[in-house]
C-alpha positions as CSV (number, residue, x, y, z in Angstrom):
1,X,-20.8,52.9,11.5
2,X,-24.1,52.1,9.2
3,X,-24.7,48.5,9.4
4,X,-23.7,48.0,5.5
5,X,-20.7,49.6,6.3
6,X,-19.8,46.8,9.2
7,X,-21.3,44.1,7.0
8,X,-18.8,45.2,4.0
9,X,-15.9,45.5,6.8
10,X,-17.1,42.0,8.1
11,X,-16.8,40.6,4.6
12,X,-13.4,42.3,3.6
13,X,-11.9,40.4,6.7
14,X,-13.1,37.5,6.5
15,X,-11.6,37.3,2.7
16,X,-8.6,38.5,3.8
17,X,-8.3,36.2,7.2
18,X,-10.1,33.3,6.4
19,X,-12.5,33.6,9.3
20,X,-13.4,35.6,11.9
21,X,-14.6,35.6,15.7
22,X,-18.2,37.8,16.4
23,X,-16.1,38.5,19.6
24,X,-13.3,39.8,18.0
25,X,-15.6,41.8,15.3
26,X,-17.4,43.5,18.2
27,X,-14.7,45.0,19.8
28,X,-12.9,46.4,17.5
29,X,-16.0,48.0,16.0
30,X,-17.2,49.0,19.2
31,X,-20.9,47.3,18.6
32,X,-22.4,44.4,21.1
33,X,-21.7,40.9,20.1
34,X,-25.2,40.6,19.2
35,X,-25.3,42.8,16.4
36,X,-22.1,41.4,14.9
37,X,-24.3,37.9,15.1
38,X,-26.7,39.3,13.1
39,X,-24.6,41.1,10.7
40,X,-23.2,37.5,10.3
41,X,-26.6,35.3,9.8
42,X,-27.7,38.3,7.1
43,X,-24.8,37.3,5.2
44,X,-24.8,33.9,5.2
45,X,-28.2,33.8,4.5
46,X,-27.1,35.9,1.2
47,X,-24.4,32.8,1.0
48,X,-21.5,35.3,1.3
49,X,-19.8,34.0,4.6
50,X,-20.5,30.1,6.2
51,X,-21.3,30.3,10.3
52,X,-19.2,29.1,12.5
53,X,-19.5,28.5,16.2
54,X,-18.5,31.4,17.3
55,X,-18.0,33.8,14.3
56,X,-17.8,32.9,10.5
57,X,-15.3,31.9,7.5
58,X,-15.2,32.2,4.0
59,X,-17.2,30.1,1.8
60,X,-14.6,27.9,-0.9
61,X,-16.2,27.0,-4.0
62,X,-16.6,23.0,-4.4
63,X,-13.9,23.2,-7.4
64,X,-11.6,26.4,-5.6
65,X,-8.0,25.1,-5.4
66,X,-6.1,27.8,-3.6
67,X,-3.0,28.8,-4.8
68,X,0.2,27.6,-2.6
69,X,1.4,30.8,-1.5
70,X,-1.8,31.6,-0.4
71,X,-2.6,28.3,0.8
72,X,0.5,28.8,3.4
73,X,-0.1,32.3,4.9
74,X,-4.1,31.2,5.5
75,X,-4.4,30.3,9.4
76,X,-0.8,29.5,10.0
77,X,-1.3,30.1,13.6
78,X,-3.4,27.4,13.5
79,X,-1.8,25.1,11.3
80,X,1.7,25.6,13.7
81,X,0.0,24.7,16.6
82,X,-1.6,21.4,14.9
83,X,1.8,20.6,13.3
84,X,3.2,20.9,16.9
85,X,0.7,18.8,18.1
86,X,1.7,16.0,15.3
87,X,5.0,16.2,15.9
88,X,4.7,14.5,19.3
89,X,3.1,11.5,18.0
90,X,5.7,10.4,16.4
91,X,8.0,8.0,18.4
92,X,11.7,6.1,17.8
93,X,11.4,3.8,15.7
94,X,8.2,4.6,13.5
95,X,8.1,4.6,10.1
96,X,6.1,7.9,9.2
97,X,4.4,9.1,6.0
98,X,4.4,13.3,5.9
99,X,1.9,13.8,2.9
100,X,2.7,17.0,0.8
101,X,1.1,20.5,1.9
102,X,1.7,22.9,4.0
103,X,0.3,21.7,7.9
104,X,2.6,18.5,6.7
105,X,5.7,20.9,5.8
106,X,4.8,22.4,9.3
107,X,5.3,18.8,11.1
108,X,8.2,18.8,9.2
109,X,9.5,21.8,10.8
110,X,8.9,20.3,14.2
111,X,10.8,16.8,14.3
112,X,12.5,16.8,17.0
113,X,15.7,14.3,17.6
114,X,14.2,11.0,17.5
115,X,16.3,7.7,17.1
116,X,15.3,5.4,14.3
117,X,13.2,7.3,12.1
118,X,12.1,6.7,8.5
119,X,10.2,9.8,6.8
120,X,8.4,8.8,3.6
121,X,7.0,11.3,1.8
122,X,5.6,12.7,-1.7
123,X,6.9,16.3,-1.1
124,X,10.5,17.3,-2.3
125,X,10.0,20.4,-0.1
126,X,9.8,17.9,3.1
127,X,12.3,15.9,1.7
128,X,15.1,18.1,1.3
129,X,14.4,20.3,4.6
130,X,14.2,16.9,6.8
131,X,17.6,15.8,4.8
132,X,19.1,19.2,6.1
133,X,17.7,19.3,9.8
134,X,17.9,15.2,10.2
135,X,20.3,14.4,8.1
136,X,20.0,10.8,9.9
137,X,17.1,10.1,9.3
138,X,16.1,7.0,6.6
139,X,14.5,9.8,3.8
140,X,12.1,8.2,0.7
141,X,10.8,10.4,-1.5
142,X,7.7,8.6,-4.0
143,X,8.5,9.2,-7.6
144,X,5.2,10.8,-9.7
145,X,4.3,13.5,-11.1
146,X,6.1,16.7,-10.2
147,X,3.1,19.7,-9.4
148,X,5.2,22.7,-9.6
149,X,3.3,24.8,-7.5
150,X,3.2,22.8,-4.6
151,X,6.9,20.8,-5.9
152,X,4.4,17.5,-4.2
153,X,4.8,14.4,-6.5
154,X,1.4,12.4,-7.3
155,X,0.1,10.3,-10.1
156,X,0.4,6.5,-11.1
157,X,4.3,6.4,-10.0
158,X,3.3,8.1,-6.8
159,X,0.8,5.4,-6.4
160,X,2.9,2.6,-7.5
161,X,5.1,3.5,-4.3
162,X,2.1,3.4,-2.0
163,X,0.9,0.5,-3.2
164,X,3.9,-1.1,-1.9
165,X,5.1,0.3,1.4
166,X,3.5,-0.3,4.6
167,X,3.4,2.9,7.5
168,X,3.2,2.7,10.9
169,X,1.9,6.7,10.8
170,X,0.3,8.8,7.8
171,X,0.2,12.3,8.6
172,X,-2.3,13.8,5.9
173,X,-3.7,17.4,5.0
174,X,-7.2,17.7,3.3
175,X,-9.2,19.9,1.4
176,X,-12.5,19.0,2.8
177,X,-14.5,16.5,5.5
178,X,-18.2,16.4,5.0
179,X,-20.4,13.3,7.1
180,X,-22.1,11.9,4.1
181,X,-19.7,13.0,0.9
182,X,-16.3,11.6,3.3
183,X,-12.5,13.2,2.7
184,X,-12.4,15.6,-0.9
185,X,-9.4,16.9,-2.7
186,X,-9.8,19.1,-5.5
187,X,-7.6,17.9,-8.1
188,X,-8.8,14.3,-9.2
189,X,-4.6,12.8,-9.3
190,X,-3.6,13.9,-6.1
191,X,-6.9,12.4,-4.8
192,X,-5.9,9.1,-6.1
193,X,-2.7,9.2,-4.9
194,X,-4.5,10.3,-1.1
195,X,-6.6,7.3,-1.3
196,X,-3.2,5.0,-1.9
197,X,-1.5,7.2,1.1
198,X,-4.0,6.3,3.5
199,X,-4.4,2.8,2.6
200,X,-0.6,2.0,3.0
201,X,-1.3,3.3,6.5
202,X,-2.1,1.6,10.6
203,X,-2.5,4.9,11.5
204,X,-3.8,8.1,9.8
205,X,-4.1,11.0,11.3
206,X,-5.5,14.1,9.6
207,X,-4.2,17.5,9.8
208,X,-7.2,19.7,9.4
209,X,-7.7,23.5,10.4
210,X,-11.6,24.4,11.0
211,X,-11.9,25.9,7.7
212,X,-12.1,22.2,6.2
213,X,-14.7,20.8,8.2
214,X,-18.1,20.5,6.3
215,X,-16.5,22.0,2.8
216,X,-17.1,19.5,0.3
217,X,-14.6,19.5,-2.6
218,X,-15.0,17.7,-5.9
219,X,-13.1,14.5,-5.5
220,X,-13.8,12.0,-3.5
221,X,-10.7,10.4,-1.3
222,X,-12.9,8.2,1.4
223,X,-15.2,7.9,3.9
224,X,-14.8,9.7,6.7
225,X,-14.2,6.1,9.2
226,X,-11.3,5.7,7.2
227,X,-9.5,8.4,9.5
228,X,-7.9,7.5,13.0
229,X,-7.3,10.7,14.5
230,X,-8.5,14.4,13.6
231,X,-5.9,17.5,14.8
232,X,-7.5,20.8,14.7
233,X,-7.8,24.3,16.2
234,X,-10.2,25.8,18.7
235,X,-11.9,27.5,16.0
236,X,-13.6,24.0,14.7
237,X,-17.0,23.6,15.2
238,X,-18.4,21.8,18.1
239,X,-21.0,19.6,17.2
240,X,-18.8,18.5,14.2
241,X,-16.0,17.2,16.6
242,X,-18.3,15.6,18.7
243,X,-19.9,13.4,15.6
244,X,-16.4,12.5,14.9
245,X,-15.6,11.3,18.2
246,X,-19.1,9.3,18.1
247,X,-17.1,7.4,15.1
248,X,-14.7,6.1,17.7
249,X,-12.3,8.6,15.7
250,X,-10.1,10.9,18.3
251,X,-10.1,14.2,18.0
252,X,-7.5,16.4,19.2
253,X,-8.1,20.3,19.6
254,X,-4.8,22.7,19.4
């Protein structure tokens, strides 16, 4: 295979995956890891793939909102095993708040039989399948704005109920985490109604998958300190987990 041809192949995966691992690349193409590498700095050079440690992923446009059914097939290995790993934080007796997306739906999925438990959330998909598993369970669901792609609620009503209710956990997805530009969302409602979510919260710990680390997204949400723990997969880059635990911010890899 010409190297354009493995560069094009390269690209059509990583569009269709997410990301990719050089490792992964190499053997299936039957070509040393080291030419994979350099397949993969050529194009990111040409700003057609980000580099990873370790492979690559696909570069999201600042203002890119992904549509929900795509959103929920992209790295769902990944976001299983961080929702599994969320899941066991969560004790008898805590009041939790299971922010709308899809790592969040996944957490849902994963509640095991714990005595005492309030859910408070701003998805009517988390809502009605915790009211079916759990069916004792205390369950609030905010008011707001109903986005019927995602069926999340957000918006001044969302915020109202934010604004008064206090959280002992906030379980909470993201669009992006960048050093200097903090947490982003994309649309600027559901990033107003983020900032009120974490701010009714002790505890808030982000649900993140690797492909959200460094992206920057339009809206701002906060600064980065403002998280208590980061889960992610074993994808994530390094360096990036390693600043985050230099914030005094833990940092769990799934």
């Amino acid at each position: 295979m010409l190297g354009e041809e493995r560069r094009e192949y390269i690209l059509n995966q990583v569009k269709k995956t997410g990301s990719i691992s050089a490792i992964d690349i190499a053997k299936t193409l039957d070509v040393s890891e080291t030419t994979i590498r350099r397949d993969l700095n050529r194009l990111a050079k040409k700003s057609l793939v980000r580099r990873t440690y370790g492979g690559a992923m696909a570069i999201i446009p600042v203002g890119a909102e992904m549509k929900f059914n795509t959103q929920k097939e992209k790295f769902i290995k990944e976001k299983k095993k961080i929702a599994l790993a969320a899941s066991k934080l969560i004790e008898d007796g805590d009041v939790i708040l299971l922010e709308a997306g899809t790592t969040g739906f996944q957490t849902a999925l994963n509640i095991s039989n714990i005595k005492n438990l309030t859910v408070i959330t701003n998805s009517c998909d988390i809502a009605t399948l915790i009211a079916k598993t759990h069916p004792s369970f205390n369950i609030i669901l905010s008011g707001g704005i109903l986005k019927t792609e995602t069926h999340s609620l957000v918006g001044p009503i969302a915020d109202h109920t934010f604004d008064n209710i206090n959280v002992d956990k906030a379980f909470i997805g993201i669009t992006g985490i960048d050093f200097e530009r903090g947490i982003t969302a994309t649309d600027h409602i559901e990033a107003g109604t983020k900032k009120k979510i974490i701010s009714c919260a002790k505890r808030v710990i982000t649900l993140c998958d690797h492909s959200k680390l460094g992206h920057i997204s339009v809206n701002f949400v906060a600064p980065v300190s403002e998280i208590d723990e980061l889960i992610t997969d074993s994808d994530a880059d390094t360096e990036f987990l390693e600043k985050l635990r230099g914030m005094d911010i833990k940092v769990t890899v799934k």
